[in-house]
Every structure is written in C-alpha cells, then in structure tokens.
C-alpha positions in Angstrom: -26.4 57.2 -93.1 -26.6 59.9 -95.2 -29.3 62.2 -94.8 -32.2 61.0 -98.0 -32.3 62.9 -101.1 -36.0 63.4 -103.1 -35.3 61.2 -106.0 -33.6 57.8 -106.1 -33.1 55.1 -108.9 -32.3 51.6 -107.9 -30.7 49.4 -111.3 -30.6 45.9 -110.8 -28.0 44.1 -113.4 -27.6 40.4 -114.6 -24.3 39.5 -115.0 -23.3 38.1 -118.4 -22.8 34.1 -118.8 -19.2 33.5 -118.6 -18.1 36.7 -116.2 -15.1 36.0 -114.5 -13.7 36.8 -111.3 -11.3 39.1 -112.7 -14.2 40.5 -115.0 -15.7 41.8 -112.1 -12.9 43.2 -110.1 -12.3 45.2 -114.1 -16.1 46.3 -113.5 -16.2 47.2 -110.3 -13.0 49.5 -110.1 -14.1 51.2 -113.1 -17.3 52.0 -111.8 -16.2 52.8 -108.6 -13.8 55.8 -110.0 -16.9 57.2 -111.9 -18.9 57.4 -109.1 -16.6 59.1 -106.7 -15.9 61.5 -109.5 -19.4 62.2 -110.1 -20.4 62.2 -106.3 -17.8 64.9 -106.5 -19.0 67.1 -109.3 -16.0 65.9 -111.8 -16.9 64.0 -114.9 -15.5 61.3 -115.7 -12.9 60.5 -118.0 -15.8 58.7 -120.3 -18.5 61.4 -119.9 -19.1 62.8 -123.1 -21.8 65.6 -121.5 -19.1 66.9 -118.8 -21.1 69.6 -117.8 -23.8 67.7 -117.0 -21.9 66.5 -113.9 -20.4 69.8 -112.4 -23.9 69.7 -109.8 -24.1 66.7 -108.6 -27.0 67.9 -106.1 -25.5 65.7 -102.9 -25.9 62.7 -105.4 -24.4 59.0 -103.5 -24.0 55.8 -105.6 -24.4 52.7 -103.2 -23.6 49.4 -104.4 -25.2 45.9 -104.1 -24.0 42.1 -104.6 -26.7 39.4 -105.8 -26.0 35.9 -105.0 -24.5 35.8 -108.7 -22.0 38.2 -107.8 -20.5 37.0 -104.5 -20.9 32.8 -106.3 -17.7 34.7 -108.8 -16.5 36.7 -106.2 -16.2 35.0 -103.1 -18.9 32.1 -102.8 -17.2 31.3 -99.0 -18.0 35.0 -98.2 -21.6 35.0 -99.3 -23.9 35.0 -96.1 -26.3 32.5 -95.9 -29.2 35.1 -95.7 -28.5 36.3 -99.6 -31.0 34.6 -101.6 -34.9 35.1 -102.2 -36.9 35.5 -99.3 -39.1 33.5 -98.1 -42.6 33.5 -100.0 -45.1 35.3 -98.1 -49.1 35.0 -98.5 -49.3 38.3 -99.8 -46.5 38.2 -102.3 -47.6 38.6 -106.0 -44.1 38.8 -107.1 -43.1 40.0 -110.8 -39.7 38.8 -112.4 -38.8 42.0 -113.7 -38.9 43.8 -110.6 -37.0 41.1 -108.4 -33.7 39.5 -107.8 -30.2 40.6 -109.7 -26.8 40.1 -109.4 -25.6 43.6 -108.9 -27.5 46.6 -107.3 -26.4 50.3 -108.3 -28.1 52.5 -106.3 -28.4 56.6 -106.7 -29.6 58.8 -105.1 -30.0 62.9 -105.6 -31.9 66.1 -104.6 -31.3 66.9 -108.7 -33.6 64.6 -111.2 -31.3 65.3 -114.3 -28.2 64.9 -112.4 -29.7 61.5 -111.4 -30.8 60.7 -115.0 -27.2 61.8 -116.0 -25.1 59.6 -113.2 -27.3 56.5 -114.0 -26.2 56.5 -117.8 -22.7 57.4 -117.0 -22.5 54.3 -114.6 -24.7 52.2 -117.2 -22.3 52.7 -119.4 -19.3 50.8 -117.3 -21.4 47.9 -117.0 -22.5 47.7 -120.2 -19.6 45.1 -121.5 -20.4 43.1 -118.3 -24.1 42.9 -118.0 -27.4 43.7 -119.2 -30.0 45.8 -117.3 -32.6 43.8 -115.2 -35.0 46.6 -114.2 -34.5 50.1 -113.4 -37.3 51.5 -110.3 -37.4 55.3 -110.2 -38.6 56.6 -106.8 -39.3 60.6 -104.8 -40.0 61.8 -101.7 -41.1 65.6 -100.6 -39.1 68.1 -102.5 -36.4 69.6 -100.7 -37.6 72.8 -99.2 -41.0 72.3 -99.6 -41.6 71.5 -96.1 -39.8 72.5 -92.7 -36.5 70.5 -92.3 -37.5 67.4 -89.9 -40.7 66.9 -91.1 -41.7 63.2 -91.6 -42.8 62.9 -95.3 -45.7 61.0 -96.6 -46.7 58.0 -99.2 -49.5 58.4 -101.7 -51.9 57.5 -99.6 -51.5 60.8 -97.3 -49.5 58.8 -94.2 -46.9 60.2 -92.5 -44.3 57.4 -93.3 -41.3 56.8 -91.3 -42.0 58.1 -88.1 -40.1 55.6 -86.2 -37.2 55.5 -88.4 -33.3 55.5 -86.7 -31.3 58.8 -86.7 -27.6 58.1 -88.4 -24.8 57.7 -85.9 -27.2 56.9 -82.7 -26.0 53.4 -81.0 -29.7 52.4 -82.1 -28.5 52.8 -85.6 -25.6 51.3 -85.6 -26.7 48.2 -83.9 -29.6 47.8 -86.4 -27.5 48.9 -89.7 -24.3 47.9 -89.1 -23.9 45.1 -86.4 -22.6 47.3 -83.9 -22.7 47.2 -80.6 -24.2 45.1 -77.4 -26.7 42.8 -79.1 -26.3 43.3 -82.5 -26.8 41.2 -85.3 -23.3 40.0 -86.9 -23.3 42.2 -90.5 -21.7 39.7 -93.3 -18.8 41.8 -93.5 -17.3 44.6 -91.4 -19.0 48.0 -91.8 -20.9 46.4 -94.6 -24.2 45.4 -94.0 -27.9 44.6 -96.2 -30.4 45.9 -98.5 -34.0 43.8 -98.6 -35.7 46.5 -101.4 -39.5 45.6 -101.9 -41.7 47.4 -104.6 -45.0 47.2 -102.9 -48.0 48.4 -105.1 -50.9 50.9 -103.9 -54.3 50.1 -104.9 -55.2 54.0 -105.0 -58.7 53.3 -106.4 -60.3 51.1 -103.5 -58.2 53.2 -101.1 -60.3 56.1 -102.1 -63.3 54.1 -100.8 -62.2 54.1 -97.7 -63.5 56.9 -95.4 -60.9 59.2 -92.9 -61.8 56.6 -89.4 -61.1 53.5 -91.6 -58.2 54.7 -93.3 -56.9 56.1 -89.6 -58.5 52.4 -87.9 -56.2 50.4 -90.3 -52.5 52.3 -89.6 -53.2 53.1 -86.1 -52.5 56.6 -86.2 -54.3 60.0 -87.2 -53.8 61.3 -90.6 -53.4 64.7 -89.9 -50.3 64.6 -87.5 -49.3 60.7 -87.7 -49.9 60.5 -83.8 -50.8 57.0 -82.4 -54.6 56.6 -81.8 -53.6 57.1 -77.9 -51.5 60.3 -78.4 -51.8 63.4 -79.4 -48.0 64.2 -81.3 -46.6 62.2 -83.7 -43.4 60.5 -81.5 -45.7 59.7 -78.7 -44.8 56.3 -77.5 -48.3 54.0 -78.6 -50.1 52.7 -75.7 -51.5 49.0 -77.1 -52.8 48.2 -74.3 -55.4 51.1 -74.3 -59.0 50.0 -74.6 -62.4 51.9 -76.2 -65.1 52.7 -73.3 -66.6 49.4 -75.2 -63.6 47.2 -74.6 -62.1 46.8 -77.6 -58.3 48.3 -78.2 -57.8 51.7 -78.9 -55.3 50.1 -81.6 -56.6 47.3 -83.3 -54.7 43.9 -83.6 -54.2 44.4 -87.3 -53.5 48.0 -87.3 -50.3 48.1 -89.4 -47.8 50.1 -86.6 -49.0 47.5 -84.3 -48.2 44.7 -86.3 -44.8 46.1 -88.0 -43.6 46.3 -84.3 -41.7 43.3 -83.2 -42.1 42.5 -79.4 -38.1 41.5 -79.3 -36.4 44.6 -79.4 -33.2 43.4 -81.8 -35.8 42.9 -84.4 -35.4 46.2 -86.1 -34.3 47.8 -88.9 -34.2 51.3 -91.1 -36.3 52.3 -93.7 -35.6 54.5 -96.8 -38.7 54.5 -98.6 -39.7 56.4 -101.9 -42.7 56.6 -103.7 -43.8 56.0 -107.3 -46.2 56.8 -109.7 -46.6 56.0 -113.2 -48.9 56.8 -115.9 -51.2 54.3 -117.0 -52.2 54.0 -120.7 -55.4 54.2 -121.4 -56.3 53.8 -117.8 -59.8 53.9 -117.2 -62.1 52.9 -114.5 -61.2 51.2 -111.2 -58.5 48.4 -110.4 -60.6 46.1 -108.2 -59.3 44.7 -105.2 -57.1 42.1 -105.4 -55.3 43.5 -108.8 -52.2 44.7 -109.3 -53.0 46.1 -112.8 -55.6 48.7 -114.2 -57.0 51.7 -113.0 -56.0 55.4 -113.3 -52.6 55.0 -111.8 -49.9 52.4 -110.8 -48.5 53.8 -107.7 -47.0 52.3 -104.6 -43.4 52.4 -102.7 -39.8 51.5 -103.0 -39.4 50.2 -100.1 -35.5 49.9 -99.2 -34.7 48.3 -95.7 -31.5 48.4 -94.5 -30.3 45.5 -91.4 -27.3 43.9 -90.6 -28.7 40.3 -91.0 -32.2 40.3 -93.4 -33.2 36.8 -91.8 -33.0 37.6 -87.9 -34.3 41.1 -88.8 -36.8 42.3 -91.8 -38.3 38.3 -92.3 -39.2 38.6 -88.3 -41.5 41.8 -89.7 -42.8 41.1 -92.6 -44.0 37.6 -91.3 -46.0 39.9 -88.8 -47.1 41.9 -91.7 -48.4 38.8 -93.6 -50.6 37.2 -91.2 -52.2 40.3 -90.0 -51.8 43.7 -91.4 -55.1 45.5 -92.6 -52.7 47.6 -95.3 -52.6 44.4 -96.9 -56.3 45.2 -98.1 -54.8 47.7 -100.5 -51.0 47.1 -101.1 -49.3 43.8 -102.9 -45.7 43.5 -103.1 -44.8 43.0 -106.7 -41.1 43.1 -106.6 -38.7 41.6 -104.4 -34.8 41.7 -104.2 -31.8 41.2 -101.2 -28.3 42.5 -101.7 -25.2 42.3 -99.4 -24.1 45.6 -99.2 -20.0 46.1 -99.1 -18.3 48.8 -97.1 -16.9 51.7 -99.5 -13.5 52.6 -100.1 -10.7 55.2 -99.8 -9.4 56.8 -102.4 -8.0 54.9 -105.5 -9.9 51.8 -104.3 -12.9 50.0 -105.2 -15.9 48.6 -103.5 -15.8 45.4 -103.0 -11.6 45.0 -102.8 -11.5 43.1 -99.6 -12.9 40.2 -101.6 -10.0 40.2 -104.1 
C-alpha cells in the first residue's frame, strides 16, 4: 500500500538443511526488530555503521515465505497456490533468479540506505541461510517528474497505467481479499507476491519503428493513451475498427491481452526496472536470446493478489498465447511467496503461525 520508492532489492534466501521450527521463529523475531528499527531511522543493536541508518529515506522491509518456510512453519497453513507456477511457452526460466524459501524485500527513495538495510538484515539470517539471489531494481527518481506521473520501462512505455490506488475497495478486493467478490487471501490481511524477472531484448527492440512499437502495446508512446483515445486513463475501446476493418487494437496488442474479460481477475503491479553492464558486450543479442548484446535490461516485475492461481495465472496464460511483447521480452526468473500480515510493536511477522 505504501506509496513506491525508486529503488528496491528483492533477496531470496535458502534455508539451511536441518532448520527448525523454533530456528525460524529465533530468525524471524530478530529480523523483524531490525527492520522496524531501521524503517525508523534507529540502528540496530548489531549495526556497527549506526549512522548509516539515521535516514532511512521512507525505506519498508516486506517479508516473504517459500514453500520451505511455511513446510517448518505451518505445513497445514500453506495455501495450495504456493509452489512454482505453471510453465508457460515463453518461460526461459534461470535457477538463480527463481524460487526461495524466504523473501526479504526493501524498498527506499535512498540507494545507500538500501545498500546499508540489506546487509544489516543479511546479517540476521546469516546463521540460518544462505543467499539465493539478490535482484536490484529503480523507477523515476523522486522529483524528477510531477508527482502522479505514470513512470516508464526501458523501452520508453508508460508502465502501470491501470494500476489500483491503496485503500480504494478495488484494492482491497484485489490485494487483500476484501470485500464483495474477493478472492479468499491465505491468511487474514496477508496476502501474495508472484515476482517475475522478465528480460528486454533492447537490441531488436531498437529495430522496431514508433507505429510497431505503438501497434504491439496498444497505446501511443508519447502520452500512453489507448490507440482509441486521446489521454492516458481513457477507457480502451476494443471494439473499434480501422476504415479497413481491422481493430483499432490488435488481438495481440499487450493491454488487450493483459486484460482479463472476468473482472475479479486482477491484480497490482509494482514493477522496477534493471540494467546491468555487460562485459565485453558487443554487437546485437539476436532474437530469441536472453544473453549478449550491449546491455541486460528488463523488469522486476512484483504482482501482488490475494490468491496467485485465480488471479496472476488467469493473465499471464493470456499473455502466453498471444502477446506481441513476447517478440522481445523472456521471463528468466520466476518466484511465489505468501506474504504474512505485519506486526505491532515487540512482535514478529509471521507470529500467528507460532
């Protein structure tokens, strides 16, 4: 709900062989003190660089459960929806951006408060685990642009235009279960994370001309209005047809296809870029690669749903069968996590498990 911060880092841990149950609930109280003291501009009692935490920059630390969490935890509280998703045509999944049994994720306006709050927190779980992956994401910088303003992906969209507003019954229904005709969440005020690492063939996007590029999302590129509007939150018409006969908005134009005709299947999007430098890259990644090039670039793509299986596999099935992006994007990475509700002071996440 809260409103999102430029920079985020999502660290997926493996629990060690032989954690116990009471292992855990050691783990997750400890972690769950440093992160309210850091969220709160306090260090914690372990941080050996205290002043590094005195801004904390509107810095959040959400947490995650794997299916190897909740099987120590609570196995009869796991919902049957955590586990892999289902494989999907265009999946060209990598092991060490996928799956984990415990998600920390942070986010901040601040990149060294970030870098600071992740090692503090790495720290805790360091007699517990061992890091699976760590994926670094950014939006606009704060400031940079009018407050409101939709921000964009690396290849110049305006990206999350039809995203929920926090505390609207929209919201609530699609995040947290609430409401007439909501999902059930796996736990009260709790609900899911589905985060996909979906990579951006920049180098056979940029063979693309401005009508293709604005043909294959369905909307213009200057304002992110639907190819029958003229402003960005005009409601698409897809039944609109060219003097020739042919729809306005194609059939695989990627807002067209992301929209679900049943209006429960929804859900909100937190999305952050990436961009990495490649060594020695050189040439052109061809299409079809997930490797090479001048740049490895893409998205984080963090969707948040009360139920993953009635909501975001609904979409993406959509997606896979008929979504022009697909010419130039390739989800790499792939993880779920049950998301538990937070706690008041002195407790931990996770406690009504215990």
């Amino acid at each position: 709900d809260t409103p999102v911060q430029g920079f985020a880092a999502f660290l997926g841990i493996d629990l060690a062989e032989g954690t116990s149950k009471d292992d855990l609930r050691r783990m997750l109280v400890v972690l769950s003190q440093d992160a309210a003291e850091l969220t709160a501009g306090s260090a914690p009692l372990g941080d050996q660089e205290p002043e590094m935490a005195q801004n904390p920059s509107r810095l959040t630390a959400t947490f995650g459960f794997g299916p190897g969490l909740l099987r120590i935890a609570a196995p009869e509280a796991a919902p049957g929806w955590l586990a892999p998703l289902p494989e999907f045509s265009i999946d060209r999944l990598e092991p060490h951006w996928s799956d984990g049994d415990l998600l920390l994720q942070l986010c901040c306006e601040d990149p060294l408060s970030l870098a600071h709050a992740q090692r503090v927190l790495l720290k805790d779980v360091r007699g517990f685990g061992t890091l699976r992956w760590v994926q670094n994401g950014f939006r606009t910088a704060p400031g940079a642009e009018p407050a409101g303003t939709t921000p964009r992906n690396l290849f110049g969209q305006v990206d999350g235009t039809v995203d929920t507003a926090a505390g609207t019954p929209e919201h609530e229904r699609i995040v947290w279960g609430q409401g007439p005709d909501a999902f059930d969440p796996w736990i009260r005020d709790g609900t899911s994370l589905v985060l996909r690492r979906i990579r951006m063939n920049l180098d056979t996007w940029d063979e693309v001309d401005r009508a293709g590029r604005e043909d294959a999302v369905g909307r213009t590129l200057d304002t992110g209005a639907p190819l029958t509007g003229q402003e960005e939150h005009d409601e698409p018409d897809f039944e609109a047809r060219t003097p020739v006969g042919f729809p306005v908005i194609a059939d695989y134009a990627h807002m067209r296809r992301a929209r679900h005709p049943d209006e429960r299947v929804r859900i909100h999007r937190r999305v952050f870029n990436y961009d990495l430098p490649v060594n020695g890259g050189a040439g052109s990644s061809a299409h079809g690669e997930i490797a090479g090039g001048l740049s490895d670039s893409g998205l984080l793509f963090a969707s948040y749903q009360a139920d993953p299986h009635e909501q975001f596999v609904p979409i993406q099935r959509r997606l896979d069968e008929l979504d022009m992006l697909n010419t130039w994007t390739a989800p790499i990475g792939s993880a779920v996590f049950a998301i538990p509700p937070g706690c008041p002071p002195g407790g931990f996440v996770g406690e009504q498990l215990w």
